[in-house]
Structures are given as C-alpha cells and as structure tokens.
N, C-alpha and C positions, 0 to 999 in steps of 0.2 A: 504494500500500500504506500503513497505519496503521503512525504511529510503533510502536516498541516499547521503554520503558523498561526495563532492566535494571540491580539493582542490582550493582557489582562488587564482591566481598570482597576486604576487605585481605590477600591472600595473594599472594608473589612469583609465582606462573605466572597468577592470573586478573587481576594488576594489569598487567601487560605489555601487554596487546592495549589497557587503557587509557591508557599510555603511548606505545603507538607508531602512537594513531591520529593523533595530529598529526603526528608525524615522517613517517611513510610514506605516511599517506593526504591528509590533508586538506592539508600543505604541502609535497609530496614536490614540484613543481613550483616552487614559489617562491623566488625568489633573494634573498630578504631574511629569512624567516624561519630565526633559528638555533637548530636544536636541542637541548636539555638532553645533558647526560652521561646513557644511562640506569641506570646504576649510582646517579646521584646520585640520579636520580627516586624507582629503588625503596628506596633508602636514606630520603627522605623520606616517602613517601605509607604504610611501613611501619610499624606503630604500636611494634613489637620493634625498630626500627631508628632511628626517630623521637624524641630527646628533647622533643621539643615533646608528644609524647603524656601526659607528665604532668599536662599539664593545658589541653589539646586532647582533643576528641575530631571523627570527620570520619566524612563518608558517601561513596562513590563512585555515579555513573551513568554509563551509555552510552545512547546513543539508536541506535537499528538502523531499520530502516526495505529488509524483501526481503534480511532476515539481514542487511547492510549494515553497518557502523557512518558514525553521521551527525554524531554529537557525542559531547561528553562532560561532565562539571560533578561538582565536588566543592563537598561542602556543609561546613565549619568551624565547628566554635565554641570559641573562646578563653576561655576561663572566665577567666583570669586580667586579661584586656584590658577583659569586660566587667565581671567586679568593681573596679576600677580607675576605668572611665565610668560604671558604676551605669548599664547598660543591658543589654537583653536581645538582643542582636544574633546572626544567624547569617552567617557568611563563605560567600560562592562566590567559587571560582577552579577552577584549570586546567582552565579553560574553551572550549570551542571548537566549533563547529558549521558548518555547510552554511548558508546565505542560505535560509532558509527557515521562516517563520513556527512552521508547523506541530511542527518539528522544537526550536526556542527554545524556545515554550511549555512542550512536556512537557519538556523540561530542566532549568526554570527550576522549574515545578510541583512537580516531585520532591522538589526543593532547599526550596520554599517550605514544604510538605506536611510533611518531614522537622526540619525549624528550627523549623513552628509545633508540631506534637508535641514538642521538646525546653523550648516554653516560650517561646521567642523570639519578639520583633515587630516585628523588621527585619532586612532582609537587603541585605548590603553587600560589594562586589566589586568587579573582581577583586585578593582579595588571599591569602594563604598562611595558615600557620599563626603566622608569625609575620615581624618585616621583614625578618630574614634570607633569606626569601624571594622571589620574583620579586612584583610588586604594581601593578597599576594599567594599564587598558585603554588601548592607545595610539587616540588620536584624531587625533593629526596625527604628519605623518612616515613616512606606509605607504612610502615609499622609499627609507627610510633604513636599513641594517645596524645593527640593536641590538647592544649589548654579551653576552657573557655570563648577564648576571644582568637582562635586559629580557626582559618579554614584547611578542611579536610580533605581530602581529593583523592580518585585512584590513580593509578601510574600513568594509563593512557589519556590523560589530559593533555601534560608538556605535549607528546608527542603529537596530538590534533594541533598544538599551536603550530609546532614544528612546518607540521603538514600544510599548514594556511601561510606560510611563511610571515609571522610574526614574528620578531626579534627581542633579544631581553631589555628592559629596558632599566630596572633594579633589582635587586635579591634582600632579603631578608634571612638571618641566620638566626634558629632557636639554639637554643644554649639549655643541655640537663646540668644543674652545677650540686655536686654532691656539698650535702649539707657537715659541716666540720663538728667533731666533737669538743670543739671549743673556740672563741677565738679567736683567728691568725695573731700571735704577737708581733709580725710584723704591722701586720692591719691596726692592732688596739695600739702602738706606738703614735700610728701616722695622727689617728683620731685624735689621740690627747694633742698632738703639735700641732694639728690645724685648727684643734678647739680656743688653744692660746693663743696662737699669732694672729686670729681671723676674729676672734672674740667673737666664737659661735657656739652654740649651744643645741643639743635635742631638746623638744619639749615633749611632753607626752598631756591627752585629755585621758580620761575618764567617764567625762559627760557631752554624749553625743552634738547635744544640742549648743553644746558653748563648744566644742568643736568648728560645727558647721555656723554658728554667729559671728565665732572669731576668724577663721581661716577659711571656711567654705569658699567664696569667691579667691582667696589669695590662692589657692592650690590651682584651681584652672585657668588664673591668670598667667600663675609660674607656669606653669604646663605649655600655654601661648608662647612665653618668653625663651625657654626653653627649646623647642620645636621647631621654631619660628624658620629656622634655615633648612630645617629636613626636606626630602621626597617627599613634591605634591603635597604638603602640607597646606590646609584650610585652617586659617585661626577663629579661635570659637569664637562666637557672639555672647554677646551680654545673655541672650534668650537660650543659647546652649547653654553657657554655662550655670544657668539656673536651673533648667533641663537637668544637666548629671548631679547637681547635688541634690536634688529631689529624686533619682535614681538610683545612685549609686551609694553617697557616702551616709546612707540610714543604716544600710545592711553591713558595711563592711566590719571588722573586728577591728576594734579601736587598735588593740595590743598589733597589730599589724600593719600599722601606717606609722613611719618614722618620719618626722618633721624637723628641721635645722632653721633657726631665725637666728642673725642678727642681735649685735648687744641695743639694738633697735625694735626687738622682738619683729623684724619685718623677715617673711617666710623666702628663703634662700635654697633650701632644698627640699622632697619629699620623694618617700618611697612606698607606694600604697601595693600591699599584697594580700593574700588572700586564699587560705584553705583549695586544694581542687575542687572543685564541682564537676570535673568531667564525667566520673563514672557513674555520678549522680545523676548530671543528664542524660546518660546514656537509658540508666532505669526508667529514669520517668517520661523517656521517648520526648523532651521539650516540653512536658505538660506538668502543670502544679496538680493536678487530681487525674485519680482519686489518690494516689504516693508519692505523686513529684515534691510536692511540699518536706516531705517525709524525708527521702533521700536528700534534698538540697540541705533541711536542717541539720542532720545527721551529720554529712561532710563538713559545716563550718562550724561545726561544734566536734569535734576531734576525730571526723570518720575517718582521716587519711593518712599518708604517710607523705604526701606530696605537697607542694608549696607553690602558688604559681606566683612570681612578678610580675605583676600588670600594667605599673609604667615606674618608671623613677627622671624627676626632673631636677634638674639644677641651675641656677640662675647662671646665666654668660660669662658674668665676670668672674665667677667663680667656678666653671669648669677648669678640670688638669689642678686643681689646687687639692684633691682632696680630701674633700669635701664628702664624698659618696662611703666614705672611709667613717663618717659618722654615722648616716644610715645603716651599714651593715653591723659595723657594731651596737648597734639598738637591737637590730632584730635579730641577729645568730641567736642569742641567749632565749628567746621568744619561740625561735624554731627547736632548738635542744630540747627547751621543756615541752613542746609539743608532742616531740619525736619523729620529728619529718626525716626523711632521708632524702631529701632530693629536693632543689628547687628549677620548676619549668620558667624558661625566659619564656615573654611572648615576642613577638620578629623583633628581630634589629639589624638595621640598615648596615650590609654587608662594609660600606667605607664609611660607617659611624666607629670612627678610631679610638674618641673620649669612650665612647659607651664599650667597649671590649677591654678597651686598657684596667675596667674597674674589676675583674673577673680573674686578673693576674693572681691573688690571693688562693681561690679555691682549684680543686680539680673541677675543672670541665669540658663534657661530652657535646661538640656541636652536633646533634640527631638531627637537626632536620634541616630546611634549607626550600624558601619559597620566592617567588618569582613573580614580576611586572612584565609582562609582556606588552608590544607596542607593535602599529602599524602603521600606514599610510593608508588612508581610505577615498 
C-alpha cells in the first residue's frame, strides 16, 4: 500500500495518536526506549500550552500506510534562533519511523515542502522548539537506558539520514561518570581555594517556596547567561521562564540542587539533578495512572541506584575558575548517602571544552553519542 501523509492539528484529542505512536506502537517492545510524560508532551506540542509558541511556530505529520501509523515528524521554526544566526532554517524532530525508505521520504518531504513555503533553506534535526527540549539523534549507545530528557532511537535512523544525504551538523556526548566513595581531595582542595579567593559560597534551602521566591527566576536567568553562546540556543523568555518554575522546581529534591552566590549573595552557579525516572517511565508507559504516579514516586524517593544531571550552569566570568568544583563537592556527599552508583550526563556539546574539563576528577564512560543533522532544502 502507498504511504499516506496526514497533517495533525494542534488540538489535544488529534495530537494524542501522535504522541502515542512511539510509546505504544513503534517502541512498545523495547527495553531501552523511555517514554515522555504525556501530559508533558501535550503541554508542549500545544501552541495554548507552549510558551515557546511566541515565537515558534510548528507543523505536525503522521505517515499511515493500510490506515496504519508508520511514522511521525514535526516541522519547527525558531524565528528567534534564526534571527540570532541570520539564517533561514526549519527544525525537525519528534521524529520516528519504521526502516523503511518509502515511508522517510514522505516524512521528511512534508517537512521539506512545509519549511520551503515558510521561506526556509535548510532543515536541521533532530531538535525541539527550543534546548529545553529533548535534541539530537542518538548514533551510538542503542543499548544504553537514556535519561529522562534523551531521545531514544534504533540504529537504522543515522543511516536513513545517511541515505537522504544529510550531513552532521553537531554531536552531543553522554557521559556515565561512576559515583566516588568519597570526595576527590584533589576536587575538595580546589573548592576551599576558589571558595577564598572568589568569596563564594554554596547555599542550600530547605523550604521550597523561599527557594523558588528567592532564586527561582535567578537560576533561568543564569541558565540564559550561561548558554547564551551554545548550539542553536533560544534564550528563555520572561513567560518561559515562569513556565519551568511552575514545572519543574516544585518537584525536584531540594538536597539535589547545589547553588554558589557571591559575597553579594547574587547566584553565580547551579547544578540541579535529580533521582532516574527512566525505568519509572518505562513502567508506567508515560502515564501517571493507574501506577505511573506510583513508580515516579518511588524513584525520587530512593528507588534507584542512578543519578541523572540535568543541567549545570555557570556564570561567564566565572567559567575555567572553578567554580563547578563547589557544586560537586555539595553533592558527592548527597549521592554517597543515597547510594547511587552512577551519575547519567544528559548531551553535551561534543567542542563544549569548559563542560568536559569538569569530569577530569571522576572515572568516566562516554556510552552514548547523538547527533544534529543538517540539509539544504
């Protein structure tokens, strides 16, 4: 039977079937691919729900094939990213298809077709609406358990890009970093010396809400500041960043976010991590009921043995000083008592040189390794 393209509209009932073709159909078998929350999905791909929609705009497709669905691809454009690069680019991601030519092409077309009518003359993937986002095709590691915030993929992906002759256009490196029985005294040296000569300090809360009063907006502003020069990076908005603190830092475990301010008490660096939830999602198939709830609690109340980083930021003028050397020594001690043996990087940008040079301290395993593909269209 001939493929069949269908566009999805952004409405929560006709977005659904395109979110749960990868959870149910195409990796309902797989024991590595870990499911999105889909509450979160429809909360993003929703352009009423999405603050990135101010200045995003996105297409959805499905591919069917004997009424079927065989794939899916959304088409992005970042107005803000490409005024920024002075380029015309259009974004694909949440990407995912069957091994099979026939079924890529009209995927891939749809997406070309729809980005060259907006103007655009290259198309670049797989990444989100913005880096908050999941980003970047994994090319090595298909057996490895992603993090949360990793896309997952089988091996015959790259090689469909291959086939379409798409070119790389960034890489991202995960990092397994075995957690230490104590630690490094090289590391706890460095922390006391740049704690004196920088007159810097870790702070720590207890109380979520004087947390998020006092530093809520300072942490995604660092985040902005920080960022600012990376791959494709989109800087938050006022509206985003109100967005993730009303998402994110409710849930997270206080005792897991290290903070570094200034004898100004102004917020200079942070490292927010966070219990796995992979294999939580994996249980609860992306769904809080009728066990999702069950499994997610479990995990960030001590179900695991895993650790994942979710980001770590540091102020410009103070990277290569560090600095990150105070973070770590906050939390090793946090991980020991946990009992983690492992903490998962989530990507980092393969020539982000400040961000690997911090990892000199422990033993670590690069297991995976994912990938920006680019085109002319």
């Amino acid at each position: 039977m001939a493929v069949e393209i269908k566009e999805i509209k952004p409405t929560k009932k006709a977005i659904l079937e395109f979110i749960h073709y990868p959870i149910d159909v195409l990796y309902k078998d797989s024991p590595y691919f870990v499911p999105p929350l889909i509450t979160d999905e429809i909360d993003l791909l929703l352009p009423e729900r999405n603050p990135a929609f101010e200045f995003c705009e996105s297409k959805y497709f499905m591919a069917f094939r004997d009424g079927k669905p065989v794939g899916r691809i959304a088409g992005i454009i970042n107005h803000v990213v490409n005024k920024r690069a002075n380029k015309n680019e259009c974004r694909f991601g949440f990407v995912d298809f069957i091994n099979d030519d026939e079924v890529v092409d009209a995927l891939f077309n749809a997406v070309t077709e729809w980005g060259k009518a907006k103007g655009m003359d290259t198309l670049t993937g797989p990444l989100g609406f913005t880096d908050m986002d999941k980003e970047g095709m994994l090319v090595k590691g298909f057996d490895q358990m992603p993090t949360q915030s990793e896309i997952y993929n089988y091996d015959y992906y790259p090689a469909q890009m291959q086939r379409m002759e798409f070119e790389k256009n960034a890489d991202w490196l995960g990092m397994r970093i075995i957690v230490p029985d104590q630690i490094p005294p090289k590391m706890a040296r460095v922390a006391k010396l740049v704690s004196e000569r920088y007159e810097v300090r870790n702070i720590h809360f207890n109380n979520r809400k004087e947390l998020v009063s006092k530093y809520g907006d300072a942490i995604f502003s660092l985040i902005n500041e920080a960022y600012d020069q990376l791959f494709g990076y989109s800087p938050l908005t006022k509206r985003q960043i109100d967005h993730y603190i009303k998402v994110y830092l409710p849930f997270l475990p206080l005792d897991h976010i290290s903070m570094v301010v200034d004898k100004t008490d102004t917020l200079i660096a942070v490292g927010i991590t966070i219990p796995s939830i992979s294999k939580a999602l994996i249980k609860g198939r992306g769904r809080f009921f009728p066990l999702g709830w069950y499994h997610l609690l479990k995990a960030i109340k001590g179900g695991t043995n895993v650790v994942d980083l979710l980001l770590i930021a540091v102020k410009p003028e103070y990277q290569n000083r560090g600095v990150n050397s105070l973070l770590f020594n906050d939390l090793i001690p946090v991980y020991i008592k946990q009992k983690y043996k492992w903490a998962e990087s989530n990507p980092e940008l393969e020539l982000n040189e400040k961000v690997r040079q911090q990892w000199a301290y422990f033993e670590v395993d690069e297991n995976k390794l994912r990938r920006a593909f680019t085109k002319k269209i």
